[in-house]
Structures are given as C-alpha cells and as structure tokens.
N, C-alpha and C positions, 0 to 999 in steps of 0.2 A: 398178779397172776390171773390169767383169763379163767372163767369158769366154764364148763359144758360145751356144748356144740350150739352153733350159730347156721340158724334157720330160717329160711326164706320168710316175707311175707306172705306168697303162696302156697307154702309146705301149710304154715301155720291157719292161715285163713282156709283153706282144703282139708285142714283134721278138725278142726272147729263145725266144720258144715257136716261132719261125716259124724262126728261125735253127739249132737243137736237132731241130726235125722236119720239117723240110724238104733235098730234095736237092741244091737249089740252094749255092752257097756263100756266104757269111759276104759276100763281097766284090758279090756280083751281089746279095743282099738288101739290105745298104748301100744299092748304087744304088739301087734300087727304090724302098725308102723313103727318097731324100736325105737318109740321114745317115752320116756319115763311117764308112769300116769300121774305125778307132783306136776309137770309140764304141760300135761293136758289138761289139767285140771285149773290152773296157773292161767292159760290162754282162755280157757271158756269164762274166766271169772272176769277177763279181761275185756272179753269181747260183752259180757252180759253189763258189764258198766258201763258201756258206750251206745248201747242200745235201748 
C-alpha cells in the first residue's frame, strides 16, 4: 500500500529554500504549503546530509 502523496523534486527543493531562508518557521511553512511539518523536517535533514 502506497503511503502519502508523491511530490515533485521542485515542490520539495522550493520548500527546502523557503524553510532555510525564510523567518517564518519550519511548522507555519508546513501549513502554508499543506504539507505535514514530519515532511519538512524529513527533506531539510535530507538536503543537510548532502551538503
């Protein structure tokens, strides 16, 4: 059984830039763009090991 919704590399690389340089936080971005802050939190850990 699939899980969750399936999201661009540009959605995800776009909320990662916005979440990084923006002063809002991690949790009010989430909302923003309806997706869960586990998810966003999830991508930025992902993006911070590659960097």
């Amino acid at each position: 059984m699939a899980r969750g919704k399936k999201y661009t590399q540009e959605f995800k690389d776009s909320a990662i830039q916005l979440a990084l340089n923006s002063k809002d936080s991690v949790r009010k971005i989430a909302k923003d763009l309806e997706i869960s802050e586990k998810t966003l939190y999830s991508w930025l850990r992902d993006y911070r090991k590659k960097t």
